[in-house]
VOLUM-94523 format. One line per field, with one value per residue: residue in one letter; residue number from 1; x, y, z of N, C-alpha, C, O, CB in turn. Coordinates in steps of 0.001 Angstrom, whole numbers, plus 500000, padded with zeros to 6 digits. Glycine has a CB too. Layout:
residues N
aa = a	...
i = NUM	...
nc1 = X	...
nc2 = Y	...
nc3 = Z	...
cac1 = X	...
cac2 = Y	...
cac3 = Z	...
cc1 = X	...
cc2 = Y	...
cc3 = Z	...
oc1 = X	...
oc2 = Y	...
oc3 = Z	...
cbc1 = X	...
cbc2 = Y	...
cbc3 = Z	...
//
This chain:
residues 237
aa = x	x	x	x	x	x	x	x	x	x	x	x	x	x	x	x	x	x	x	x	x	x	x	x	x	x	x	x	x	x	x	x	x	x	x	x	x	x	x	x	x	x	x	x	x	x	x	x	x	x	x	x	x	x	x	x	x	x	x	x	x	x	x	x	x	x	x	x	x	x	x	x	x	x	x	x	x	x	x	x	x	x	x	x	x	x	x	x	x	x	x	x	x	x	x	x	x	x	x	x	x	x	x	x	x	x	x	x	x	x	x	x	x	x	x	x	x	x	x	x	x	x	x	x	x	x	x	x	x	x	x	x	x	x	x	x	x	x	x	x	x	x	x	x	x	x	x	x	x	x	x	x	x	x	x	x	x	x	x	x	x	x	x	x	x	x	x	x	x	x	x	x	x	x	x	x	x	x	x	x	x	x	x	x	x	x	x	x	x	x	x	x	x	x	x	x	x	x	x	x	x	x	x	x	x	x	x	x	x	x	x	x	x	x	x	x	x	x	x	x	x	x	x	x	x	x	x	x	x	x	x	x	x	x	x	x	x
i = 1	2	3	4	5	6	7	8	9	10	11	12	13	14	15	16	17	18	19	20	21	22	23	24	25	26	27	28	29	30	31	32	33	34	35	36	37	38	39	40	41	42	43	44	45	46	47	48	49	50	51	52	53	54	55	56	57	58	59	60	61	62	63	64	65	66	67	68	69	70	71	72	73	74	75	76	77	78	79	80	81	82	83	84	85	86	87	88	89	90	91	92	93	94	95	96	97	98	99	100	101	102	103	104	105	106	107	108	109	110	111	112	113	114	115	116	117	118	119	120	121	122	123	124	125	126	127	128	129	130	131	132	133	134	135	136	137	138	139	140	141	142	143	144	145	146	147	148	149	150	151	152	153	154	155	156	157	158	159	160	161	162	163	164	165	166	167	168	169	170	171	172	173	174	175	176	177	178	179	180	181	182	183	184	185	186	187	188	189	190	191	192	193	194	195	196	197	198	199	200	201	202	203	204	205	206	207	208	209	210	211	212	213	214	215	216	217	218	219	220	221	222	223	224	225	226	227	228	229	230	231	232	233	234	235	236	237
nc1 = 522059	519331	517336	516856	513348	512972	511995	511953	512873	512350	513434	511871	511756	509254	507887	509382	510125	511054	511499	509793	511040	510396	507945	504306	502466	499887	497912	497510	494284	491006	489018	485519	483345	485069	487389	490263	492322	493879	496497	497642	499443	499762	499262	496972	494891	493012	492126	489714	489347	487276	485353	483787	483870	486426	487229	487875	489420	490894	492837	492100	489682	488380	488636	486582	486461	484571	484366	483508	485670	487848	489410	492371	495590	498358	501601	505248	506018	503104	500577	497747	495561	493229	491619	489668	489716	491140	494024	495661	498461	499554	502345	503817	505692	507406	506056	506271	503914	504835	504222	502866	504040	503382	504008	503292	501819	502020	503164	501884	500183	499091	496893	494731	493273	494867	496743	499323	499677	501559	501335	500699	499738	497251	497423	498668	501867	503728	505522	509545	510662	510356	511187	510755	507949	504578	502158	497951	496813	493750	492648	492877	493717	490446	489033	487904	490049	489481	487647	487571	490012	492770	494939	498587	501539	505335	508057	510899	514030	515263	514144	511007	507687	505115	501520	499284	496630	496251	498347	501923	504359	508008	510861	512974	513864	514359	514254	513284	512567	510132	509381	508792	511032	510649	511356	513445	510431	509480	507299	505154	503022	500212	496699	493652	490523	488506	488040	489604	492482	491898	492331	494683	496055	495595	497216	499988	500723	500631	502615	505514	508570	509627	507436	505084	504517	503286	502037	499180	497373	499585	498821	498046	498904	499277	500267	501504	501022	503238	501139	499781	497096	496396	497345	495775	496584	496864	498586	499369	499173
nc2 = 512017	510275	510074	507038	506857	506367	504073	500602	497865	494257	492290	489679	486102	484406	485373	486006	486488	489557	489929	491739	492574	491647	489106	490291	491427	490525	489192	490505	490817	491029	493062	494252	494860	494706	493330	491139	490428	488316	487009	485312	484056	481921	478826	481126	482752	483519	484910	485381	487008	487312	488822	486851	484458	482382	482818	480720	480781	478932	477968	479708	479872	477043	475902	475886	477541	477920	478268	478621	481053	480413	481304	483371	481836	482697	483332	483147	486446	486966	484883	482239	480855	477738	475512	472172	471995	474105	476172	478858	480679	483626	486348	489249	491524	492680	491661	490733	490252	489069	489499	491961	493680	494862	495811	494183	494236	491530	488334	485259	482334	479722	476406	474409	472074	470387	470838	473496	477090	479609	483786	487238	489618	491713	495320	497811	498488	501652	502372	501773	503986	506367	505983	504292	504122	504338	506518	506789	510484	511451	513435	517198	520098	521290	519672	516531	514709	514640	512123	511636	512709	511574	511500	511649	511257	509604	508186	507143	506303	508939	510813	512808	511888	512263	513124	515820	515651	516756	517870	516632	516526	516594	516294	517125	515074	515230	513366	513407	512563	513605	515325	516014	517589	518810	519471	522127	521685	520645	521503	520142	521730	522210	523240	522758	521452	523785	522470	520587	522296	524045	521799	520851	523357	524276	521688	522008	523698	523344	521082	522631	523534	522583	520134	519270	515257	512378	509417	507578	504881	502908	502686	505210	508453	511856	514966	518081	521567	524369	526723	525284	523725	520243	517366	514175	510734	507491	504640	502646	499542
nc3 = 494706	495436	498622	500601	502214	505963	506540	507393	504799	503953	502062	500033	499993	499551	502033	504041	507834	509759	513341	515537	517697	521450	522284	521728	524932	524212	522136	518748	517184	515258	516377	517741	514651	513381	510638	509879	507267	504832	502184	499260	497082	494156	494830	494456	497525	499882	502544	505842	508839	511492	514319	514468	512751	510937	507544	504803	501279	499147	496574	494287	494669	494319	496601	499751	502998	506177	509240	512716	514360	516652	520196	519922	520237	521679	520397	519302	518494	517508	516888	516826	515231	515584	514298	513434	510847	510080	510490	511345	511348	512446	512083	513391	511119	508381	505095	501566	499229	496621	494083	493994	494625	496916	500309	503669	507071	508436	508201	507068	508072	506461	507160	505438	505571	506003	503716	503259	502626	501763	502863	503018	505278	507470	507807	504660	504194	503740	500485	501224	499347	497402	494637	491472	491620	490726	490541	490503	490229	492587	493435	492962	495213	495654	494295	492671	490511	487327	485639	483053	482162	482837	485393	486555	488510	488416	489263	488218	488158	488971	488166	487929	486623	484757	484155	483656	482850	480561	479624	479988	481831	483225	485143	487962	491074	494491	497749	500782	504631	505307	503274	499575	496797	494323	490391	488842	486693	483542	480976	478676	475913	475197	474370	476320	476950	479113	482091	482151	481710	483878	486120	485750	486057	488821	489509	488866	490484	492935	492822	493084	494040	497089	498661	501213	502185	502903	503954	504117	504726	503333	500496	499965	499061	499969	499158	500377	499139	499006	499293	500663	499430	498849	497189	495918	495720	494601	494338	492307	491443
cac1 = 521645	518153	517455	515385	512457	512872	511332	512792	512440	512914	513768	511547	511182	507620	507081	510423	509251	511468	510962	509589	511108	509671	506192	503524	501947	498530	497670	496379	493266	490274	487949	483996	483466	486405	487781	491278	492498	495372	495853	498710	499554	500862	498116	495488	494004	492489	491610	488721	489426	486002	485001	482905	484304	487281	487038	489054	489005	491781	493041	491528	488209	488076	488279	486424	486331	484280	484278	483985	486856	488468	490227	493474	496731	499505	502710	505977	505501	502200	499292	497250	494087	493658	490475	489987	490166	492205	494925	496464	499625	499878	503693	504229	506881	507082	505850	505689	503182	506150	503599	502213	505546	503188	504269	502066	502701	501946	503546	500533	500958	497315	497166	493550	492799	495997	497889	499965	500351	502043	501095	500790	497969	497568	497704	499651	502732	503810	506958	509939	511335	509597	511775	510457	506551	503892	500360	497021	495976	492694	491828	493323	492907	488836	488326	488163	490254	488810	487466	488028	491398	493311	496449	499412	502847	505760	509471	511661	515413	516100	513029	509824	507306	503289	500577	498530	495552	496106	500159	502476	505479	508851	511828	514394	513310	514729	513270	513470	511376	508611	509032	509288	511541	510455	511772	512078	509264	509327	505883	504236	501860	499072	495470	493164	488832	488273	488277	491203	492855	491944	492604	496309	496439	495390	498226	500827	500714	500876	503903	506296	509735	509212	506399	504976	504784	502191	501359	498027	497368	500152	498681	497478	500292	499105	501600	500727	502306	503344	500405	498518	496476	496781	497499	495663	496962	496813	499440	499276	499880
cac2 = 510678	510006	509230	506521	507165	505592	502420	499142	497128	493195	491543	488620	485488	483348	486048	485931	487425	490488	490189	492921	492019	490541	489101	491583	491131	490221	488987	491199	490510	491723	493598	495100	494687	494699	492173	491035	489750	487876	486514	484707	483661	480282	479347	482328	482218	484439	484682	486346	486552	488203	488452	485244	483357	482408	481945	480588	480565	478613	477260	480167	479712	475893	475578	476964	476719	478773	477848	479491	481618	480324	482423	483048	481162	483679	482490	484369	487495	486847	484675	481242	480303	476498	474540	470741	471980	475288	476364	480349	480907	485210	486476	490547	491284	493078	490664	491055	488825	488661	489924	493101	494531	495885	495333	493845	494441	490567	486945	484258	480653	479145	475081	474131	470199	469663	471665	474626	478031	481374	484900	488301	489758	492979	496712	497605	499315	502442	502002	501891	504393	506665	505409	502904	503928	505417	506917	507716	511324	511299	514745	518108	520475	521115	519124	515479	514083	514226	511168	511715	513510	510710	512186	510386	511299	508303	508444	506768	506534	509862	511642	512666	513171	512162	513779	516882	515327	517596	518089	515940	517374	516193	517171	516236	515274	514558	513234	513039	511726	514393	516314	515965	518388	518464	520406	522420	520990	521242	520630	520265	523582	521991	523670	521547	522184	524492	521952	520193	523552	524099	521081	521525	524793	523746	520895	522493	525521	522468	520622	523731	523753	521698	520206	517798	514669	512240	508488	506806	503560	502194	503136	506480	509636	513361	515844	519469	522755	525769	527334	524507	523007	518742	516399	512884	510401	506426	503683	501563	497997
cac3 = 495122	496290	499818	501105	503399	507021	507030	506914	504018	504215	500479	500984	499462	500403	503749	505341	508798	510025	514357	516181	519682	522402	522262	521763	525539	524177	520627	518070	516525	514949	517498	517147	513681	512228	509451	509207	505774	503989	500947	499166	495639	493718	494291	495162	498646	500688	504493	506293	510446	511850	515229	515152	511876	509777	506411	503958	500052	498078	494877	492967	494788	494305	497975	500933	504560	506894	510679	514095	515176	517981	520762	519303	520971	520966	519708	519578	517912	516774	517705	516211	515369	515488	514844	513128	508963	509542	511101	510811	512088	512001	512455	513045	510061	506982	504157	499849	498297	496029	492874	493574	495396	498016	501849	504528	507902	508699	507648	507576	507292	506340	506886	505063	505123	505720	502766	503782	502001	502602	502255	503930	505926	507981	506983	503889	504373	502919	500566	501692	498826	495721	493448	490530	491563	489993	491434	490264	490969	492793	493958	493257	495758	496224	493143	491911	489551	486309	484906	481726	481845	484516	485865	487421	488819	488368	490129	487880	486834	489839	487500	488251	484955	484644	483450	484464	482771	479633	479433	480404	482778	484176	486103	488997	492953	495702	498898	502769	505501	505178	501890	498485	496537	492698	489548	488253	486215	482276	480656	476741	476352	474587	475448	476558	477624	480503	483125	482508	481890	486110	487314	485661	486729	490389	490328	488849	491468	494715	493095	492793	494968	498389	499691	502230	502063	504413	503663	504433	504677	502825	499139	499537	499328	500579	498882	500143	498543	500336	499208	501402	499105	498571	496038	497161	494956	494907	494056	490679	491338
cc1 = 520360	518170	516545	514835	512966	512039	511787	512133	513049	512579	512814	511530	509702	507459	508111	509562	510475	510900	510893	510478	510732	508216	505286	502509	500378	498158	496683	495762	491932	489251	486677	483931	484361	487138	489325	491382	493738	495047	497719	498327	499940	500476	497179	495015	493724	491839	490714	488713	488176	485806	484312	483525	485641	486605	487914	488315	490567	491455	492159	490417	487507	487979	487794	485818	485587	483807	484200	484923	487263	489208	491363	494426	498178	500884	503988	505937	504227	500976	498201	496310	494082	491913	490782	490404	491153	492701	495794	497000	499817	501370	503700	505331	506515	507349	505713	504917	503967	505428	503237	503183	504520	503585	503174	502997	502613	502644	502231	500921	499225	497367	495184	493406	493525	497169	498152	500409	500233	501529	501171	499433	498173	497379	498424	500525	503036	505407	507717	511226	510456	509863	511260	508889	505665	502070	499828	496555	494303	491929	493054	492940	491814	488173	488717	489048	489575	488646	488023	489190	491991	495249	497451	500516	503558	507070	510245	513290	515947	515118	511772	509298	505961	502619	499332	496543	494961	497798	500953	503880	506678	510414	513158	513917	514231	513564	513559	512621	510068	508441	509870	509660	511052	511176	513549	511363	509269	507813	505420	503262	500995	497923	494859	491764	489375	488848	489364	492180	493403	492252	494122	497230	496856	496899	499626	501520	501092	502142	504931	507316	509477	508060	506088	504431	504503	501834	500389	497724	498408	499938	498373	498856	499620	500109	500317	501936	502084	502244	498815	497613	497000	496435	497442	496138	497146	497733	499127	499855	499828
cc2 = 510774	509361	508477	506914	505970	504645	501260	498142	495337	492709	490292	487649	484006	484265	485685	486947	488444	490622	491515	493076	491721	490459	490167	490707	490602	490109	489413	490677	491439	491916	494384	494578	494495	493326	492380	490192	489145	487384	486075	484442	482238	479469	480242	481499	483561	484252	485804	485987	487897	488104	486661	484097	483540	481919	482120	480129	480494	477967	477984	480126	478303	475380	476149	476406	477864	478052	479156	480118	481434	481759	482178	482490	482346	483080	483308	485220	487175	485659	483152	481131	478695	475516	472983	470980	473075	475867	478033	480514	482632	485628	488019	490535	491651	491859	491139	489942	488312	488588	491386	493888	495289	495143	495480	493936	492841	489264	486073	483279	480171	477558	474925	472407	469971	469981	473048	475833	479049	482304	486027	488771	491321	494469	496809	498363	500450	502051	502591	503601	504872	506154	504169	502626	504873	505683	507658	508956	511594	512224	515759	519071	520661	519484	517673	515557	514199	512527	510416	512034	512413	511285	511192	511081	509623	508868	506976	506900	507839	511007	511255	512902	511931	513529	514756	516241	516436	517653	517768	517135	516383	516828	516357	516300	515091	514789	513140	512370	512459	515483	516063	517185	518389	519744	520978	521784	521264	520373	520808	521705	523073	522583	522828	522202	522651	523659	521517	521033	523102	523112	520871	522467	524922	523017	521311	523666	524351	521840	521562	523654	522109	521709	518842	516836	513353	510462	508012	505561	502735	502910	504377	507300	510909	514407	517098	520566	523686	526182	526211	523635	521655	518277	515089	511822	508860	505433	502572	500598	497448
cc3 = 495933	497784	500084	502379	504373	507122	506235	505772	503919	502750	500653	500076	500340	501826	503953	506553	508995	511977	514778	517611	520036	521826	522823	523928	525421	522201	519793	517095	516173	516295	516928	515669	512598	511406	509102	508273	505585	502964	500765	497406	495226	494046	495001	495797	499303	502238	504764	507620	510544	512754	515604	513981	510978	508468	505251	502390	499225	497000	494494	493503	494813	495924	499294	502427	505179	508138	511307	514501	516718	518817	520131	520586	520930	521629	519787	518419	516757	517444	516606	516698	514717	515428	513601	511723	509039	510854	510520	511899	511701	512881	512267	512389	508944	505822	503169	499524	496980	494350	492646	494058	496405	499370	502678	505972	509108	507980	508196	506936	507398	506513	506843	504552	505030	504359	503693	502290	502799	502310	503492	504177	506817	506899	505424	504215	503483	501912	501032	500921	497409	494697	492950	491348	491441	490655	490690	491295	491158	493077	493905	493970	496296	495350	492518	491023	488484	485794	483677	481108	482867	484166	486651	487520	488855	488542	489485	487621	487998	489021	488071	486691	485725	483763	484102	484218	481220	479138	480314	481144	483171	484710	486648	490187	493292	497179	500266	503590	505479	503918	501202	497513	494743	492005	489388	486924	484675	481797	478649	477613	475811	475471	475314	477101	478740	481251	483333	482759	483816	486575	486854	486409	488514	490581	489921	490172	492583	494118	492384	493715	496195	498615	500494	501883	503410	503631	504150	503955	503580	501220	498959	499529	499433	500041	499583	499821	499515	500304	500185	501290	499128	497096	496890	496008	495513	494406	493089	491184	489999
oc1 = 520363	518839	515387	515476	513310	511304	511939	510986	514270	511416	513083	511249	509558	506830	507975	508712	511259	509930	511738	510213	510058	507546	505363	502065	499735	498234	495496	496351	491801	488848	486722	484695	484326	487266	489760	490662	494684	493896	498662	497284	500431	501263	496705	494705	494387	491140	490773	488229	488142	485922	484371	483634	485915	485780	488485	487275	491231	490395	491131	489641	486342	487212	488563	485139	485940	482871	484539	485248	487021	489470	491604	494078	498798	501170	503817	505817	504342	500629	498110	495944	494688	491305	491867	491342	492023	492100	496383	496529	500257	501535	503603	506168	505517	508413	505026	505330	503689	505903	503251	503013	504882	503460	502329	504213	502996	502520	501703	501572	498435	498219	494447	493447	493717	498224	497415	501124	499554	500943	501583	498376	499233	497253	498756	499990	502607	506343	507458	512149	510002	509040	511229	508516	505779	501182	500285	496151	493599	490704	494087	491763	491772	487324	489772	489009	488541	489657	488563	489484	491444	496133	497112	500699	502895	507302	510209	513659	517177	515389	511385	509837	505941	503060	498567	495593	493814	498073	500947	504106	506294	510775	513932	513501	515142	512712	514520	511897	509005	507509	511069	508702	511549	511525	514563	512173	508978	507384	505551	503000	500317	497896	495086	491786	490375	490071	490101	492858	494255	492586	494868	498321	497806	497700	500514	502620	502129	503060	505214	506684	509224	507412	506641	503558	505135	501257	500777	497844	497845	500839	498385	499861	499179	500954	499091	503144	501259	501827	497595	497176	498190	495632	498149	495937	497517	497284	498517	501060	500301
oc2 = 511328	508377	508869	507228	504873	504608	501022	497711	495219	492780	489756	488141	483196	483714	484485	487810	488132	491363	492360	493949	490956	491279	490758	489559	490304	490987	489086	490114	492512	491011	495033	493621	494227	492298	493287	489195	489540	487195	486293	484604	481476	478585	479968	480332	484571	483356	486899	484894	488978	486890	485809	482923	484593	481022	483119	479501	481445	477538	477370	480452	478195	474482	476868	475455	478950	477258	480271	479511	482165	482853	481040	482669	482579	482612	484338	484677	487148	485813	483474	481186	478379	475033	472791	470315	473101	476016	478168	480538	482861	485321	488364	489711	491197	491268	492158	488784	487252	487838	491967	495072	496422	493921	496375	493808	492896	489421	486132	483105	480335	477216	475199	471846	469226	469374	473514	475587	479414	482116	485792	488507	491941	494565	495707	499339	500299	501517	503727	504134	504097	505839	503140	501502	506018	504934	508676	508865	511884	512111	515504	519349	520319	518644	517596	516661	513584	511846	509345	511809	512531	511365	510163	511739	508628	509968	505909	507717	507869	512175	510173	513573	511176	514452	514338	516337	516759	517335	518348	518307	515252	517974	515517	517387	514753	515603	512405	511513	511858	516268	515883	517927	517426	520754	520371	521369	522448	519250	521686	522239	524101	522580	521988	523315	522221	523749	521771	520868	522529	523265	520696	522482	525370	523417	520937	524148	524651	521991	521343	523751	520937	522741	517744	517128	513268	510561	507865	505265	501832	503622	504794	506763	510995	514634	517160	520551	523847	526186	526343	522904	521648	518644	514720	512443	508739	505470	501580	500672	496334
oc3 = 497033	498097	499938	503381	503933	508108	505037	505893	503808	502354	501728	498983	501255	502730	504190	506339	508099	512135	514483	518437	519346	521198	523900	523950	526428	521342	519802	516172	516761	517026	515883	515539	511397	512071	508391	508273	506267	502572	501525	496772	496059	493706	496104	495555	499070	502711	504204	507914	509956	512918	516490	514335	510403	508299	504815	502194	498812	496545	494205	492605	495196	496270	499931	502813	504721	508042	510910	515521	517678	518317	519727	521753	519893	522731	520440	517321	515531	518615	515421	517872	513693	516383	513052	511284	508168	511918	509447	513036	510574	514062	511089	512755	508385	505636	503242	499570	496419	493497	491561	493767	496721	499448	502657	506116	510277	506765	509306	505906	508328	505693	507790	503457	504069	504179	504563	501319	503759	501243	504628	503605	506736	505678	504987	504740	502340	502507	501429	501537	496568	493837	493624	491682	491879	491062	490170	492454	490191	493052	494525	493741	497477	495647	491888	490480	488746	485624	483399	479935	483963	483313	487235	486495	489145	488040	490099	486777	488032	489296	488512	485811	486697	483079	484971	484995	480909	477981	481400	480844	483469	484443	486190	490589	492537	497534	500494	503082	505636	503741	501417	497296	494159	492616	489734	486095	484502	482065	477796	478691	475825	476702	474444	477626	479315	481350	484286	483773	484495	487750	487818	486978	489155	491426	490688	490442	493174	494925	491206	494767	495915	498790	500433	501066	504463	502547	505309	502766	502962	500778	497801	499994	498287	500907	499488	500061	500414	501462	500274	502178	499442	496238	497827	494964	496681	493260	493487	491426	489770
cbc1 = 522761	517388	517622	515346	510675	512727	509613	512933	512638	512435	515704	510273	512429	508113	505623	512301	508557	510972	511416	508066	511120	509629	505673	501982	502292	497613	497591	496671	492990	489833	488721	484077	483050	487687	486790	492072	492378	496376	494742	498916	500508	502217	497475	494113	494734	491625	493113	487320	491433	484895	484304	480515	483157	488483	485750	490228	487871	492664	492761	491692	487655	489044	489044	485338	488000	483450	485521	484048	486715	489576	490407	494028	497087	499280	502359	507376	506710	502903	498294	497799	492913	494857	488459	488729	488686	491457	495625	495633	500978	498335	504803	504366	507372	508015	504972	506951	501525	506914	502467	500802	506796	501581	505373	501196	502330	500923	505199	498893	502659	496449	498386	493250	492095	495379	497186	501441	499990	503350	499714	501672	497372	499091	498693	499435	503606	503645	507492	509986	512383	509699	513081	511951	506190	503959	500184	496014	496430	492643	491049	493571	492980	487650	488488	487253	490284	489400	486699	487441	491591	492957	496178	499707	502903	505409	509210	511132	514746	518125	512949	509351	508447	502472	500064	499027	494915	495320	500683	502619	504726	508963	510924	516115	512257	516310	512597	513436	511768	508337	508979	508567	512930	508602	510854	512134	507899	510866	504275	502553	502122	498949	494607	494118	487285	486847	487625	491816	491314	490506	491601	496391	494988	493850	498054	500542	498649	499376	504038	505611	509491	509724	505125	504342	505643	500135	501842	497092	495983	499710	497835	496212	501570	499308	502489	499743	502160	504344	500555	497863	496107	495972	498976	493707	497871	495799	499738	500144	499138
cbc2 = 509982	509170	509810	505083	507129	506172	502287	498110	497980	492425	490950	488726	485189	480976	485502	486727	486617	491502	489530	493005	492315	491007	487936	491823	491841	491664	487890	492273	489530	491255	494663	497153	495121	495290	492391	490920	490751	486842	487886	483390	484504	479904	478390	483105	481031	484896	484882	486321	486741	488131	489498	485307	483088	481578	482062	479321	481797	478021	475547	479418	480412	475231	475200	478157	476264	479634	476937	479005	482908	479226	482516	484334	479492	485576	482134	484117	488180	486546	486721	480259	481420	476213	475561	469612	472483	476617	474957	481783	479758	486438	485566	491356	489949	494400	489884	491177	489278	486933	489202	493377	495951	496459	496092	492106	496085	490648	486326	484606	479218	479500	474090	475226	469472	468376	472152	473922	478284	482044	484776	489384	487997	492750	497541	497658	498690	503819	501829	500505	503543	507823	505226	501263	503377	504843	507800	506948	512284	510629	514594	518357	520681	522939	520116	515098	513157	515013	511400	512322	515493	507902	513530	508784	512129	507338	508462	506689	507309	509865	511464	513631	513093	512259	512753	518877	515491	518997	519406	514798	517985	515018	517673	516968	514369	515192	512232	514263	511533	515354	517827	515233	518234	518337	521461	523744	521496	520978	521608	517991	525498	520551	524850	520544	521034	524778	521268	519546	524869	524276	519656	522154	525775	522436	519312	522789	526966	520910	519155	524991	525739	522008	520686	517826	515237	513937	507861	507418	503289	500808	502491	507105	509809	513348	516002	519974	523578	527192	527792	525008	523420	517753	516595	512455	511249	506209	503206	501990	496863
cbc3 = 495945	495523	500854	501205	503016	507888	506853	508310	502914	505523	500144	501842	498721	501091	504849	504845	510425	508780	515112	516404	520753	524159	523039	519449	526058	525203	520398	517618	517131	513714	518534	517114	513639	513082	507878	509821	504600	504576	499639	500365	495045	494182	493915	494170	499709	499902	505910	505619	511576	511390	515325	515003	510961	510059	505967	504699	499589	498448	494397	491617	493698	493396	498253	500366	505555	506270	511243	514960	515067	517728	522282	518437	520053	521393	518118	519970	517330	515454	517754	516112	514419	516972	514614	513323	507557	508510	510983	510308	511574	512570	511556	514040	509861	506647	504295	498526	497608	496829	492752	494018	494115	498061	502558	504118	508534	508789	508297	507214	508707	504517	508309	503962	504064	505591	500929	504726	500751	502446	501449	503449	507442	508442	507925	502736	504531	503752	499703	502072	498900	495141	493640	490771	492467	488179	492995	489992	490599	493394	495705	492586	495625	495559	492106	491404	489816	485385	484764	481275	482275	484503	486984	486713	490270	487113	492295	487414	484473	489688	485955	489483	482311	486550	482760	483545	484373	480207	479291	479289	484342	483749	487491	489137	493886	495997	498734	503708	507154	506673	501908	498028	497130	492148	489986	488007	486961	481213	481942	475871	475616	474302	475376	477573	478094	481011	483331	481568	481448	487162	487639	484674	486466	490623	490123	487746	491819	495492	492653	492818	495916	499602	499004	503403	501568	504589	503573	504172	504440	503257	498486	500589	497930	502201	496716	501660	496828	500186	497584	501650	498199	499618	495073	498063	494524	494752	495146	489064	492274
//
């Protein structure tokens, strides 16, 4: 039986929020340059919070608002921005945009001219569980990805299998909070040009027995093998 990774997953429908506990003592917002985002579906919208401006783009792009950024108002767990056309209500709480199955680590309520839609905003989260997702590989060891050869691992069904980028492979995992267990690994033998060859060669050798096991920003995954090297690898929506 597979285990899931430690982190809470909330089923959501439209952004249920998930509280953190008490109110954060001071309401987080974008600082120096930095650009927070949201976005929402049913219909597509998108948010842009910037030091000096909001701006908003719904219905698909048919509608857009860009004002001043007020100081924010902070609210319980979370924090509002309030001027005469738009109104963002931000809620700490794991959110799905309830299309792309990825998790946000915000609930946002947008009110633009007086309509209201939902969506999620913030970081993305990492999932909560390998199972039933599949990632492009982006770098083996020293060396890019091939272009031309595109590689992928996918965690289906209590199986691992993908593609080296020349001969396809799969197996049996299991997982924990910091390492993934693979194999052992059966693969096609087809030869394939030089390069692909090595960059096979390369990723076969890092996912062998146990290895670690590191998320970044939500979509990225880090495997490294005993032997040290990494596998950087990105998340297919």
């Amino acid at each position: 039986m597979k285990r899931l990774l430690p982190l809470t997953l909330a089923l959501l429908a439209g952004c249920t929020v998930i509280p953190r506990g008490d109110p954060p003592p001071a309401p987080a917002q974008p600082s120096g340059s930095g650009t927070y985002t949201a976005l929402g579906t049913e219909p597509g919208w998108t948010l842009k919070v910037t030091p000096g401006r909001l701006f908003y783009e719904g219905d698909y792009g048919e509608t857009k608002i860009d004002v001043p950024r007020p100081e924010p108002r902070t609210t319980f767990n979370g924090h509002r921005y309030e001027t005469a056309r738009l109104t963002v209500d931000v809620t700490h709480g794991q959110c799905s945009d309830g299309m792309s199955d990825r998790l946000y680590e915000d609930s946002v309520t947008v009110t633009a001219d007086g309509r209201t839609v939902k969506g999620c905003g913030g970081a993305i989260l990492s999932p909560q569980t390998l199972e039933g997702t599949d990632w492009t590989i982006l770098r083996v060891g020293e060396m890019d990805a091939l272009a031309d050869r595109p590689a992928n691992i996918a965690f289906a069904n209590g199986r691992v299998s993908g593609t080296t980028g020349c001969n396809r492979f799969s197996g049996s995992y299991d997982v924990n909070t910091t390492a993934l267990t693979l194999g052992p690994l059966a693969a096609t033998k087809m030869a394939c040009p030089g390069t692909a060859m090595e960059q096979e060669n390369k990723l076969l050798a890092i996912l062998k027995g146990t290895i670690g096991m590191t998320f970044r920003n939500g979509d990225t995954l880090i495997l490294t093998g005993a032997n040290g090297r990494t596998v950087v690898l990105r998340r297919k929506i």
